[in-house]
GULOTI-668274 format. One line per 8 residues: number of its first residue (from 1); their letters; for each residue y, z, x of N, C-alpha, C. Coordinates in steps of 0.2 Angstrom, whole numbers. Example, Ala and Ser with C-alpha at 12.3 -4.5 7.8 and 13.67 -1.06 7.14 Angstrom:
2
1	AS	-28/39/66/-22/39/62/-16/39/66 | -11/35/64/-5/36/68/0/39/64
END
This chain:
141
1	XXXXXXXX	-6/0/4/0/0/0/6/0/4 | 11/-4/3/16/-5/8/21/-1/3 | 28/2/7/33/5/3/37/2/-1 | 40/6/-6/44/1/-11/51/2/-10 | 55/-3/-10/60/-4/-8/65/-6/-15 | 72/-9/-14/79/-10/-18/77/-6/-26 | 78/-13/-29/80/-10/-37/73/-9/-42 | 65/-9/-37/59/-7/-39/58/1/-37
9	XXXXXXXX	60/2/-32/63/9/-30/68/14/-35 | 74/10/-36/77/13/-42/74/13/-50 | 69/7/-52/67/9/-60/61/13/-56 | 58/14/-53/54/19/-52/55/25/-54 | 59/29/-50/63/34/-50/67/36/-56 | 67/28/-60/71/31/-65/67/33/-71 | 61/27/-70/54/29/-76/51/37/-75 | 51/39/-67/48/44/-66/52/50/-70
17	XXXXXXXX	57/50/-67/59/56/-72/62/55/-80 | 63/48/-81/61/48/-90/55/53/-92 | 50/50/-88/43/55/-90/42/61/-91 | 47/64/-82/47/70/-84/50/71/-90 | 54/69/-91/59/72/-95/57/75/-101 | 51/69/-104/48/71/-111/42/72/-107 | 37/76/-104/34/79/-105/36/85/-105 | 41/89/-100/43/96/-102/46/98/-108
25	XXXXXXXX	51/91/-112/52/92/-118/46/93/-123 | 40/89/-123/33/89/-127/30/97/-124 | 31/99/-119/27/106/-116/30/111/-117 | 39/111/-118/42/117/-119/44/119/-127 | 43/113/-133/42/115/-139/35/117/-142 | 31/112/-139/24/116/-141/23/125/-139 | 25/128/-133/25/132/-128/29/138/-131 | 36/134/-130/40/140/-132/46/138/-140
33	XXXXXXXX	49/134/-137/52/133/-146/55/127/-147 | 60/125/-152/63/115/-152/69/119/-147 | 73/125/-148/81/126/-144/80/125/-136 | 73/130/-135/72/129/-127/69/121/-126 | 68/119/-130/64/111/-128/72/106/-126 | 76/108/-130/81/103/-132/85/106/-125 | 87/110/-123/89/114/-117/85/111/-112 | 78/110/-111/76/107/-104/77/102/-105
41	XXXXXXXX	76/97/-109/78/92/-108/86/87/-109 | 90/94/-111/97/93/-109/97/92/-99 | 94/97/-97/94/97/-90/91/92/-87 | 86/91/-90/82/86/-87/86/78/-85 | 90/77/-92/96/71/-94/101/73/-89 | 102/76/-88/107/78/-82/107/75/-75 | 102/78/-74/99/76/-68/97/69/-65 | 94/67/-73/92/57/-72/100/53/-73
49	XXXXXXXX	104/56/-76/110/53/-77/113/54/-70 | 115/59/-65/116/59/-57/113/54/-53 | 106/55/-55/103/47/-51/104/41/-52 | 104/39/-60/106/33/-61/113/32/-56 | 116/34/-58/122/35/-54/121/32/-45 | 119/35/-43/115/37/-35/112/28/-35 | 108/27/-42/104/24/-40/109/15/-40 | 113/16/-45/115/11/-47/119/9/-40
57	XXXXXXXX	123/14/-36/128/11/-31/125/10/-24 | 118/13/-22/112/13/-19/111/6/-19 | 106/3/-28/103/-2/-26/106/-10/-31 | 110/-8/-35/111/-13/-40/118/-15/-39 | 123/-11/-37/129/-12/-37/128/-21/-31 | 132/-26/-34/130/-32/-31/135/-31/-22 | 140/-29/-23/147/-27/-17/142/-25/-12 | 138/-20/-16/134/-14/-9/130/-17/-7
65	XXXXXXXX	126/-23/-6/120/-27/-4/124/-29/5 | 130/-27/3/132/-30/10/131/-27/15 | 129/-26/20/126/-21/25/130/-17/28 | 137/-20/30/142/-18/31/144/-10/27 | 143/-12/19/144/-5/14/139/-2/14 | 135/-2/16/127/1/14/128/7/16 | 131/9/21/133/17/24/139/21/18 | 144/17/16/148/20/13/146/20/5
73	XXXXXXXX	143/16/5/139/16/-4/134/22/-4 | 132/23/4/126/28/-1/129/36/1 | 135/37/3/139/41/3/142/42/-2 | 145/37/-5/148/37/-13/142/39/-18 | 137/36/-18/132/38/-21/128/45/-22 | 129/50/-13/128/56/-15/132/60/-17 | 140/59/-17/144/63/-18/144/62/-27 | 145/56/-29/146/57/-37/137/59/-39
81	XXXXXXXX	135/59/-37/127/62/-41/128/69/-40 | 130/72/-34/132/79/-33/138/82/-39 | 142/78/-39/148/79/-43/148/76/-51 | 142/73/-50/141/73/-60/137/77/-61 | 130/80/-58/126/86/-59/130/92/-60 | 135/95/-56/139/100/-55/143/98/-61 | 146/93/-63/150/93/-69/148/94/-75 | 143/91/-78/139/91/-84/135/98/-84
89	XXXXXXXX	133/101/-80/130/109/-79/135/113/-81 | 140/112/-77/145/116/-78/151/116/-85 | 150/109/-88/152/108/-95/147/111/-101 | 141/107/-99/136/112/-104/135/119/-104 | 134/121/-98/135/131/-99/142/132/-103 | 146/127/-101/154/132/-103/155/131/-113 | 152/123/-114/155/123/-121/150/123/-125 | 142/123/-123/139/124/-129/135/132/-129
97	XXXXXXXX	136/135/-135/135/142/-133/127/145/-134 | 122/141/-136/117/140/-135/112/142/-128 | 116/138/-122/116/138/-116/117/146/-112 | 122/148/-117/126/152/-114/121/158/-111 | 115/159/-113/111/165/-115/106/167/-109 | 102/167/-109/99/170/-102/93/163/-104 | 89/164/-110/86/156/-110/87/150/-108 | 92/149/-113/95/143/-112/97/142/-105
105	XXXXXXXX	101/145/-102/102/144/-98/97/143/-91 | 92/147/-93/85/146/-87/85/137/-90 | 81/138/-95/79/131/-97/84/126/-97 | 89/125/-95/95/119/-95/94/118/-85 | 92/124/-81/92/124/-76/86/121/-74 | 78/124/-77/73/123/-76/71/112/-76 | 73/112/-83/72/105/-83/77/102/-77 | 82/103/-76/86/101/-71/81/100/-63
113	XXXXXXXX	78/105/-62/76/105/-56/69/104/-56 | 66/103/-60/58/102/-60/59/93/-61 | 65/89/-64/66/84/-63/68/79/-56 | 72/86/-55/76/85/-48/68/84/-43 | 63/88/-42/57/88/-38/53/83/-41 | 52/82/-48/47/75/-48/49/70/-44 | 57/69/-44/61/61/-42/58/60/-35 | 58/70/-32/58/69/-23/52/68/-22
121	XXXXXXXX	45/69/-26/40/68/-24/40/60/-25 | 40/61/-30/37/48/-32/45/48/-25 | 49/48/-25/53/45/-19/48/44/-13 | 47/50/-9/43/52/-4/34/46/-4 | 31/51/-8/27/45/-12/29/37/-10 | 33/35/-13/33/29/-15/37/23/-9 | 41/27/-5/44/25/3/40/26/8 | 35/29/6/29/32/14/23/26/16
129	XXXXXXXX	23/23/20/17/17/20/10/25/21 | 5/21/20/-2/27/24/-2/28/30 | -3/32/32/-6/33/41/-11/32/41 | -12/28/45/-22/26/46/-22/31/55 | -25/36/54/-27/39/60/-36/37/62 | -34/37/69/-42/35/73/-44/41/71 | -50/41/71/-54/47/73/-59/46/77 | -59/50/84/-62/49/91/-66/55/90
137	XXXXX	-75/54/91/-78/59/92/-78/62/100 | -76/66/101/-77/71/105/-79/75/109 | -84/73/111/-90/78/115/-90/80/121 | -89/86/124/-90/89/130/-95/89/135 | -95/85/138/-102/83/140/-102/85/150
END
């Protein structure tokens, strides 16, 4: 399996955490209730909304293809995925009062980062070629 690269690396990333998305929402209402479900998967939405972001100026933006920008696009790219995750967190805790609670707000946080760790695993995954190691037998002879 070779790695994946440009804008098949981006829908990747982007299917992976739609999944997560709904299954912590399908595991957190069966589990626990519909407000905590609707909460992680507020976070969860958060989270894929910063990478699309990330991802769009990363791989789809047509300007950035230029190699010349490739360094300053994926700089813009961490700073606004940084700076809309921190936005949107910080507007949902503040204006819906839901959130405000020690639940909610675990599970606005919870989907947030359990999303945020699926993306880095399929990224990792899906950028790593195999290592084929020899294996030499060894005998002391």
């Amino acid at each position: 399996m070779t790695p994946v690269k440009g804008k098949t690396l981006f829908f990747g990333l982007m299917r992976t955490q739609l999944l997560t998305l709904l299954v912590l929402a399908v595991m957190t209402v069966m589990a626990v209730s519909t407000q905590a479900a609707i909460a992680v998967a507020w976070g969860a939405g958060i989270c894929w909304l910063a990478h699309a972001w990330a991802g769009f100026q990363m791989w789809l933006h047509p300007k950035n293809a230029d190699p010349r920008r490739q360094a300053t696009a994926a700089i813009r790219a961490e700073v606004g995925k940084i700076a809309i995750a921190l936005l949107l967190l910080w507007l949902s805790l503040k204006t819906t009062p839901e959130l405000r609670n020690k639940e909610g707000a675990a599970a606005l946080l919870l989907g947030f980062f359990i999303t945020q760790v699926a993306g880095w695993i399929w990224l990792a995954r899906a950028t790593s070629a195999p290592i084929e190691h020899d294996v030499e037998n060894k005998h002391d002879g």
